[in-house]
C-alpha positions as CSV (number, residue, x, y, z in Angstrom):
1,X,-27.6,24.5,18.8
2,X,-23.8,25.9,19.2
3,X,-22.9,27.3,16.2
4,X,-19.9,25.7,14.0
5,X,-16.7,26.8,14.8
6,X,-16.0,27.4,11.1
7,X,-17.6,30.6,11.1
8,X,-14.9,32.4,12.5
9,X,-13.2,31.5,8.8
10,X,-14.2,33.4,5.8
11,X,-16.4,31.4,3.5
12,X,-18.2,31.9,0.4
13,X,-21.1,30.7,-1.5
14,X,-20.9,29.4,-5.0
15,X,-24.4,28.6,-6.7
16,X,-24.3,25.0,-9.0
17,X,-24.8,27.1,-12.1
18,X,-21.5,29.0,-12.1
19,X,-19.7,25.8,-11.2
20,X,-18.9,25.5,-15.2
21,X,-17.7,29.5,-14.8
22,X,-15.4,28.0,-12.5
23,X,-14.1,24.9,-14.5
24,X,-13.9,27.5,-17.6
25,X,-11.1,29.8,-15.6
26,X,-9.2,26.6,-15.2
27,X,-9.0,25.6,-18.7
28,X,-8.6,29.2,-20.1
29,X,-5.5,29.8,-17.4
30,X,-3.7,26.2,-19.2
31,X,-5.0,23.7,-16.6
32,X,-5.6,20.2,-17.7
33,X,-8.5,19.6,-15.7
34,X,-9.0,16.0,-14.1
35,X,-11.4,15.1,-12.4
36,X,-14.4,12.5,-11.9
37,X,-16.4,10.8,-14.4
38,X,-18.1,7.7,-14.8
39,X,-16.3,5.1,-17.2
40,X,-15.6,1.5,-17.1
41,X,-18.6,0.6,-14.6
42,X,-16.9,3.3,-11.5
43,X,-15.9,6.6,-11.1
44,X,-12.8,7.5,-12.9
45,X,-10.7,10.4,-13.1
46,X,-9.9,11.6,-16.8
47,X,-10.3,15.3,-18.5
48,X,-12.7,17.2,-17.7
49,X,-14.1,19.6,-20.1
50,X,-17.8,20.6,-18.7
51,X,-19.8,20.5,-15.7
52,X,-21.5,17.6,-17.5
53,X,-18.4,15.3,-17.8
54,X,-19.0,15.3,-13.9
55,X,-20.6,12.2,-12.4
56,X,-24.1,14.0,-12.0
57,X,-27.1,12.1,-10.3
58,X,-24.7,8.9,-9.5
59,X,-23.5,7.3,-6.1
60,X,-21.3,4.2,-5.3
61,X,-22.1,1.7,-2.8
62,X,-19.1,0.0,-1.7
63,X,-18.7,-2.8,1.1
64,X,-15.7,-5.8,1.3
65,X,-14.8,-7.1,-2.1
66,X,-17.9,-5.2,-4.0
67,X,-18.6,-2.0,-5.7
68,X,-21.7,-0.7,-7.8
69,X,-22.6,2.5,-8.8
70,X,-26.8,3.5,-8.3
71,X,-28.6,6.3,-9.0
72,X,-29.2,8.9,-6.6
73,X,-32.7,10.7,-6.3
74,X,-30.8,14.2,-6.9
75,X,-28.5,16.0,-9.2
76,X,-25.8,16.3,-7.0
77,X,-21.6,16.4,-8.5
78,X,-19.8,15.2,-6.0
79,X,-21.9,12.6,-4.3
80,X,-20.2,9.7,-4.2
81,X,-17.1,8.7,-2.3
82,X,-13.8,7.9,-4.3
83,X,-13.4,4.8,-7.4
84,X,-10.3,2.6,-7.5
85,X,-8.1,5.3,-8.8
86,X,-6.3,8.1,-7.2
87,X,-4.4,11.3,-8.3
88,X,-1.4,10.0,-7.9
89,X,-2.4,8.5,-11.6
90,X,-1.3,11.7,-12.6
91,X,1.3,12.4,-10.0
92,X,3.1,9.1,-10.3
93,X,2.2,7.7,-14.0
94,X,2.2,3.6,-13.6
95,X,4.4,3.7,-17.0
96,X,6.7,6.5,-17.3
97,X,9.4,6.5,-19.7
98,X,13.4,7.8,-18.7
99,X,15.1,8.2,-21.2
100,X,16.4,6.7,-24.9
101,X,19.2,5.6,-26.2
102,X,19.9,5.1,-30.0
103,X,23.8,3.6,-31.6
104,X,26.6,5.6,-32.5
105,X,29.1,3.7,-33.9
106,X,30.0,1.5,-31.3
107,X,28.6,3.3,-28.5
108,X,25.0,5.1,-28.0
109,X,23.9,8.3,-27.2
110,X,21.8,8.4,-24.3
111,X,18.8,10.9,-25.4
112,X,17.3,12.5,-22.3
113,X,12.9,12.2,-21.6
114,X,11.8,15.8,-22.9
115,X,8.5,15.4,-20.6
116,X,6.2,18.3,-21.6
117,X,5.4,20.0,-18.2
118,X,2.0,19.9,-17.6
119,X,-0.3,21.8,-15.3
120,X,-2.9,20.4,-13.5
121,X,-6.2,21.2,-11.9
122,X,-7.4,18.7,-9.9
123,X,-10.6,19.0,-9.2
124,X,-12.7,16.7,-6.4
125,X,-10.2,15.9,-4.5
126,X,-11.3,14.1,-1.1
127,X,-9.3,15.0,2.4
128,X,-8.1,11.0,2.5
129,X,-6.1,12.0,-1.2
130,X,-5.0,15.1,-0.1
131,X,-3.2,13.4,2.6
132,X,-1.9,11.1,0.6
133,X,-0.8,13.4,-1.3
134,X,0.9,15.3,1.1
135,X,2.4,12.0,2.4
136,X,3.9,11.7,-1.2
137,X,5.0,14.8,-1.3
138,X,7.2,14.6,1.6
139,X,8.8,11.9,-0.1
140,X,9.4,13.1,-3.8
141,X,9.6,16.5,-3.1
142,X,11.0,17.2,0.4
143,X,12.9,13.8,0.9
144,X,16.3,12.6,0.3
145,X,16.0,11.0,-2.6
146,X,13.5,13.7,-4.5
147,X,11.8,12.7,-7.9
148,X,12.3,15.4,-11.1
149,X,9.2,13.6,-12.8
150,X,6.7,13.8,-9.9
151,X,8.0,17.2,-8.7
152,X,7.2,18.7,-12.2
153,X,3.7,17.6,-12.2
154,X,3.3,18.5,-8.7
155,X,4.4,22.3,-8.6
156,X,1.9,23.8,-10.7
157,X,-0.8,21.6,-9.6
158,X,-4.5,23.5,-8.6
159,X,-6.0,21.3,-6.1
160,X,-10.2,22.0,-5.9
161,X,-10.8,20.0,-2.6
162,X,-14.8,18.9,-2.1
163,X,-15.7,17.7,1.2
164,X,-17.6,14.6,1.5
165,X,-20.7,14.4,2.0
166,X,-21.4,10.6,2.3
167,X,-19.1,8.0,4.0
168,X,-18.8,4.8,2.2
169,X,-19.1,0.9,4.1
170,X,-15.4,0.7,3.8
171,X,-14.3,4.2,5.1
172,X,-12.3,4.7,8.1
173,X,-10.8,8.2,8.0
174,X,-12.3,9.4,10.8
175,X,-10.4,6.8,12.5
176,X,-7.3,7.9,11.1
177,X,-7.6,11.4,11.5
178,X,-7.9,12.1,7.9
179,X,-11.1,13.2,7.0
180,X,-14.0,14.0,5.9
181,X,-13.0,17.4,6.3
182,X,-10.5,19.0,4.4
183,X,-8.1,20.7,6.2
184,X,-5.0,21.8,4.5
185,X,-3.4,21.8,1.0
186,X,-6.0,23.4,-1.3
187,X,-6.5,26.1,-3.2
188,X,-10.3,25.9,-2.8
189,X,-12.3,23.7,-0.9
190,X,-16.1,23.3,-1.6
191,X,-18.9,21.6,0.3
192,X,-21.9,20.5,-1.4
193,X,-24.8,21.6,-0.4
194,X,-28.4,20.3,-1.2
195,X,-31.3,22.0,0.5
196,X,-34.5,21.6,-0.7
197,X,-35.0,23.1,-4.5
198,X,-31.2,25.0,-4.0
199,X,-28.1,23.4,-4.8
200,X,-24.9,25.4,-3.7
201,X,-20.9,24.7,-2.4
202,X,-20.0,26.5,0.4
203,X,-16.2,27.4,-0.5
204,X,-13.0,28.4,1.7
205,X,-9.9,29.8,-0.3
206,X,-7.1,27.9,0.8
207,X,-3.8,29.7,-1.0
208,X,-4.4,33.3,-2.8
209,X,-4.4,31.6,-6.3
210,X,-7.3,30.3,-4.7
211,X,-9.1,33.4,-3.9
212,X,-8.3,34.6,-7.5
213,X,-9.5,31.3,-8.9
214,X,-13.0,32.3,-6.9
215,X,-13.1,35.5,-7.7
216,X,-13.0,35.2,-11.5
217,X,-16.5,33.6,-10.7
218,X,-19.9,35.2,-9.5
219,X,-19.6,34.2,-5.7
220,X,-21.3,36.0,-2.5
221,X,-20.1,35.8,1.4
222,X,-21.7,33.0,3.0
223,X,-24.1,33.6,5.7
224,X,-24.5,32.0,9.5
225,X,-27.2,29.4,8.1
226,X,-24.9,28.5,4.6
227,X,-22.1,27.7,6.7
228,X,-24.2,25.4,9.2
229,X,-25.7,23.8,6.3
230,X,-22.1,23.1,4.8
231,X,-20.5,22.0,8.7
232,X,-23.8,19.7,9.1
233,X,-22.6,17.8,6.2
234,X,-19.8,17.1,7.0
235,X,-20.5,16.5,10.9
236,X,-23.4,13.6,9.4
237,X,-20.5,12.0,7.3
238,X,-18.2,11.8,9.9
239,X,-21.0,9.6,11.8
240,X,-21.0,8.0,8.9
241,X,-17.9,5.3,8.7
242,X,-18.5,2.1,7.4
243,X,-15.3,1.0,9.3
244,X,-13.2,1.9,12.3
245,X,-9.5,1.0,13.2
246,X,-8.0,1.6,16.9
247,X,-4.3,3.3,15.8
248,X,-3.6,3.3,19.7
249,X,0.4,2.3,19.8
250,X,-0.5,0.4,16.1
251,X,3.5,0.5,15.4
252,X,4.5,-1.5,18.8
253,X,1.7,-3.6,18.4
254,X,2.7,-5.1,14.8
255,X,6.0,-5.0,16.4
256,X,5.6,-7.5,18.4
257,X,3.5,-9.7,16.4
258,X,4.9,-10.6,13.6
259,X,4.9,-14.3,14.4
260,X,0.9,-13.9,15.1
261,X,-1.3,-16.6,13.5
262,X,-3.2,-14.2,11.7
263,X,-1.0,-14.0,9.1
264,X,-1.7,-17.5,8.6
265,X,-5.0,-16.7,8.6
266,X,-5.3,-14.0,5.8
267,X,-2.7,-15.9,3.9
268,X,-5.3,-19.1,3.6
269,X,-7.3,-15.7,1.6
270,X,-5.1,-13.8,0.3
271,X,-4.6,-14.3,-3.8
272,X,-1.3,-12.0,-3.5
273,X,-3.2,-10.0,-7.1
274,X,-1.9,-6.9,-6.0
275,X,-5.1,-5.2,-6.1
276,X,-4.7,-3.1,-2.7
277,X,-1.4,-1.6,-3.1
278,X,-2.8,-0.9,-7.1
279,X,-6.1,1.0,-5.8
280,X,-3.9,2.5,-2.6
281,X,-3.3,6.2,-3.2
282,X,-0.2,6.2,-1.1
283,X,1.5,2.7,-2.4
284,X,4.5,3.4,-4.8
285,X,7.2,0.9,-5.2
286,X,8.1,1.2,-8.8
287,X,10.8,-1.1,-10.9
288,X,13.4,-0.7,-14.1
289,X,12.7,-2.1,-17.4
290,X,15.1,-1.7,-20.1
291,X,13.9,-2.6,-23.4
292,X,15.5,-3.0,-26.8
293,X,14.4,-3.2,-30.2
294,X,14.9,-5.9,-32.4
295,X,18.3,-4.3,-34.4
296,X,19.6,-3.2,-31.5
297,X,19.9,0.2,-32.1
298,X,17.7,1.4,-29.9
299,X,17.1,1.0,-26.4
300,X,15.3,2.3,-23.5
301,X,14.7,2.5,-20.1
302,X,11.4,2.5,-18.6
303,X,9.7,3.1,-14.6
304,X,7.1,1.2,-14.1
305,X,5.0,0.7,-10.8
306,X,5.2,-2.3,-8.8
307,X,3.8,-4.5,-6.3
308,X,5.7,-5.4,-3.1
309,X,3.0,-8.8,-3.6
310,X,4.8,-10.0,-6.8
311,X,7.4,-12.7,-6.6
312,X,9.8,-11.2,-8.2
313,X,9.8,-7.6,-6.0
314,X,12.0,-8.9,-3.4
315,X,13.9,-11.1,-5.8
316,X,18.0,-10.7,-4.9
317,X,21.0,-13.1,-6.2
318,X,19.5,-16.5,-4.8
319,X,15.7,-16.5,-5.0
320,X,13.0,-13.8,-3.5
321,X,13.7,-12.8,0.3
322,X,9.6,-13.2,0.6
323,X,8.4,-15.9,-1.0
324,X,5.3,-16.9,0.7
325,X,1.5,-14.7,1.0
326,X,1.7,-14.6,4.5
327,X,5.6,-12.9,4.0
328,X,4.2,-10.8,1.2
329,X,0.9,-9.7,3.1
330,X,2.5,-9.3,6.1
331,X,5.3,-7.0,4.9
332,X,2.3,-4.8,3.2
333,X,-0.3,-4.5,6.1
334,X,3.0,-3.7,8.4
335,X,5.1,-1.1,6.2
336,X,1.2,0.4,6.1
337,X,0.5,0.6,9.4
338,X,3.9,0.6,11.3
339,X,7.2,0.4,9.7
340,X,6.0,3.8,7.2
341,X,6.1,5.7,10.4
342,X,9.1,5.4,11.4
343,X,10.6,5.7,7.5
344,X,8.3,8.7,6.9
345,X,7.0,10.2,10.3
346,X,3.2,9.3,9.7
347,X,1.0,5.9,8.5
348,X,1.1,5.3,5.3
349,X,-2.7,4.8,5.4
350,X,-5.8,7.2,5.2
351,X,-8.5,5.6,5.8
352,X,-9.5,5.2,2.1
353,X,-11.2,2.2,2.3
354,X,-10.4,1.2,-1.4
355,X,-8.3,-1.9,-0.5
356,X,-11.3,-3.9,1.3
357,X,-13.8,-2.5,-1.7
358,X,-11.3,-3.8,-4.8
359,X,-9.5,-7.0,-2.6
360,X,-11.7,-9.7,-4.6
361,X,-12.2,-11.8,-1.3
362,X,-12.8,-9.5,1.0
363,X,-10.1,-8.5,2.9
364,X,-10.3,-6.1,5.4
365,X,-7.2,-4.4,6.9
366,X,-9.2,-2.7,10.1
367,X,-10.5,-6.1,10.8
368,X,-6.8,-8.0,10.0
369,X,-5.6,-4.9,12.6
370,X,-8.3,-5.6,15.0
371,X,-7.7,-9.4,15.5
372,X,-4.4,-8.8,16.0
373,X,-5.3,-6.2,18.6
374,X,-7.2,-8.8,20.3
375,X,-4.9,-10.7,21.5
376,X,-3.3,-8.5,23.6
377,X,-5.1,-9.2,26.7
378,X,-5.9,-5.7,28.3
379,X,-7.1,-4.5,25.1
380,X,-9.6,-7.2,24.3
381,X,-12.6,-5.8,25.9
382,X,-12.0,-1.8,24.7
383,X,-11.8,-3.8,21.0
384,X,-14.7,-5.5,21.0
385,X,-16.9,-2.4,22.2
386,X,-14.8,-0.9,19.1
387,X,-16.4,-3.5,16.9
388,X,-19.6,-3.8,18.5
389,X,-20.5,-0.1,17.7
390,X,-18.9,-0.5,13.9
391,X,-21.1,-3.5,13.3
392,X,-23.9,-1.2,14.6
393,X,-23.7,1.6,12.4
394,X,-22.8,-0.7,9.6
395,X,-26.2,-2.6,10.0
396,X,-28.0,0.8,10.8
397,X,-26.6,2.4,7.0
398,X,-25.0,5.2,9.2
C-alpha cells in the first residue's frame, strides 16, 4: 500500500492522557476554552474546564429531520460529528448589545459597549467550521464593511482543529471540497486515533503558537505506521458521506431556474421556522432593536441575529419584498448556493449537513439541488448515477 502523502509533513504524537496537559496550558495562558459537551439532549459547545467535560464514550446519529445521541463501544473524545451549534456562537453572539444611552437634560449621552475582550481557544473544531469560519472572516475582517465586535473575538482566537473520524447521514463536505480533513487555519490539528488498547491524536502544528502550545505538553515525533493510522481515518470518513451534491456550474444552474416548480414543491414543506439558517455556521443576517425603559431615560440599541425566512426581514415602506415560502426558501437555498459566490468569491455552504438534520420535515438541500439539476436534460443521467451511488452508501452505513 502507497504510503500517505502526509508523511512528508512533520507530525507528532500526543497520548489521550496528556490531552488534559494540553487543555491545562490553554486555561493557564487566559484562554476561555470552548469546546464540546453534551447538554440539552446533543453536543453543545460551552466551557471547558477538564478532559471530562468532553463528550467521552458518545456519538450522534443524524439523518433528515432527526438527531440522537448513542453510546459508542469506546472512550473516544471527539467521536461524533458536529450538534446544531457552531463557533460562530462565540464569534457572532445571537444577542449582542451596542451601545447605551441614558438622559441629560434634554438630550442623552450615548455611552459606548465596553466589551471585555476575550480570548478564545476553540477546541474541536471540524474542517466544515473552519471554513466557515474562514468564509466569515473574509467578511468581518477583510471586507468592506468590517465588524469591531467579531474582529475582537476573532484575533486572539486558538483554533485546536480535530479531524473527523466518522461522517454523519447528512454530510456532504467531501462534495464541497471542505473536508474531512483539515487543511488550513489551525494552530493544531489532531486526529484521533483508536487502535486496539492505545488511544492517541496524531497532531500537525499549524501556526508557531501552535508548536509552542504542543510543546508545553509531553509529545514524541510520529512514526511511518502513526501517521497511516491517522491518514486511514480520515481516508474511511471521506468514504463515508451520508450525502452528495454535484456543485458542477451550481451558480448558472439556479440562475436559470428560478421560475422552476421545485420551489413549489419544497414550499408545500417548508414551515419557513428558520431552523437552517439558525443551525448554519455561515448564515448571519442580523437586525436593530432599540429598546427603552419605561421612564424614558434610558435606551439602548441592540444586534440581534435574524432570519432571511421571517416576514418581517425583507419588510420595506409598503409590505415585505418576499412574502411567500417558496420567495423566502428560494432566496435562502440560492444566496447559499449561488448568489454568495459572486458577493463573496466562494459558496456560502460547507457541507455541514446540519440544515437537513435540524429542518423538522426533512428537507434536504442536496436533494432540493439535485432535482433541480435534473431537469436540465444532458445532466439527467450523470445525476441519477450521482444518486444512485449516495442511496447506496446510505443503505450500506458507509
Amino acid at each position: 500500500m502507497m504510503a500517505p502523502s502526509s508523511e512528508n509533513k512533520e507530525h507528532f504524537v500526543l497520548e489521550r492522557e496528556y490531552f488534559q496537559k494540553l487543555l491545562d496550558t490553554l486555561i493557564q495562558r487566559g484562554y476561555r476554552v470552548v469546546g464540546p459537551t453534551v447538554g440539552e439532549g446533543a453536543i453543545v459547545y460551552t466551557k471547558l474546564n477538564s478532559v471530562a467535560d468532553l463528550p467521552i464514550g458518545w456519538t450522534d446519529e443524524q439523518d433528515g429531520g432527526a438527531y440522537r445521541l448513542k453510546k459508542r463501544d469506546d472512550q473516544s473524545l471527539f467521536g461524533y460529528v458536529v450538534g446544531p451549534q457552531s463557533w460562530k456562537k462565540f464569534l457572532l453572539p445571537s444577542a449582542l448589545r451596542l451601545w447605551q444611552a441614558k438622559r441629560v437634560g434634554k438630550s442623552f449621552q450615548i455611552i459606548p459597549e465596553d466589551e471585555k475582550s476575550q480570548k478564545f481557544a476553540f477546541v474541536g473544531v471540524r474542517s466544515c467550521d473552519m471554513h466557515a469560519i474562514a468564509i466569515q472572516d473574509k467578511i468581518f475582517m477583510n471586507g468592506q464593511y468590517g465588524d469591531s465586535h467579531y474582529k475582537s473575538r476573532r484575533a486572539d482566537a486558538f483554533i485546536l482543529a480535530v479531524n473527523c473520524g466518522k461522517a454523519g447521514g447528512t454530510c456532504f463536505c467531501v462534495s464541497m471540497n471542505t473536508g474531512p480533513k483539515t487543511t488550513f487555519g489551525f494552530d493544531l490539528a489532531m486526529t484521533e486515533v483508536l487502535e486496539g488498547n492505545r488511544h492517541y491524536f496524531v497532531a500537525e502544528t499549524g501556526t508557531e503558537l501552535g508548536a509552542e502550545i504542543l510543546h508545553t505538553t509531553p509529545h514524541k515525533k510520529a512514526n511511518k505506521e502513526e501517521i497511516f493510522y491517522a491518514d486511514d481515518v480520515i481516508k474511511k470518513t471521506a468514504g463515508q458521506m451520508g450525502r452528495s451534491m454535484d456543485t458542477t456550474d451550481i451558480k448558472n444552474l439556479l440562475y436559470k431556474n428560478y421560475e422552476h416548480p421545485r420551489w413549489d414543491n419544497v414550499a408545500e414543506r417548508c414551515l419557513a421556522c428558520a431552523n437552517c439558517t439558525l443551525v448554519c455556521p455561515t448564515c448571519f443576517c442580523t437586525t436593530v432593536e432599540d429598546v427603552t425603559d419605561l421612564t424614558g431615560e434610558h435606551a439602548e440599541r441592540w444586534r440581534k441575529l435574524d432570519s432571511c425566512f421571517t416576514m418581517d426581514f425583507s419588510y420595506i415602506h409598503g409590505g415585505s419584498v418576499r412574502s411567500s415560502t417558496k420567495a423566502r426558501y428560494r432566496q435562502w437555498m440560492t444566496h447559499k448556493i449561488a448568489t454568495w459566490i459572486d458577493q463573496f468569491g466562494t459558496s456560502g455552504c460547507v457541507g455541514c449537513g446540519r440544515c437537513i438534520t435540524w429542518c423538522p420535515v426533512a428537507i434536504d438541500i442536496t436533494e432540493e439541488a439535485r432535482a433541480i439539476r435534473e431537469s436540465e436534460p444532458n445532466l439527467k443521467r450523470e445525476t441519477a448515477e450521482g444518486a444512485e451511488k449516495t442511496t447506496h452508501n446510505h443503505k450500506e452505513g458507509i
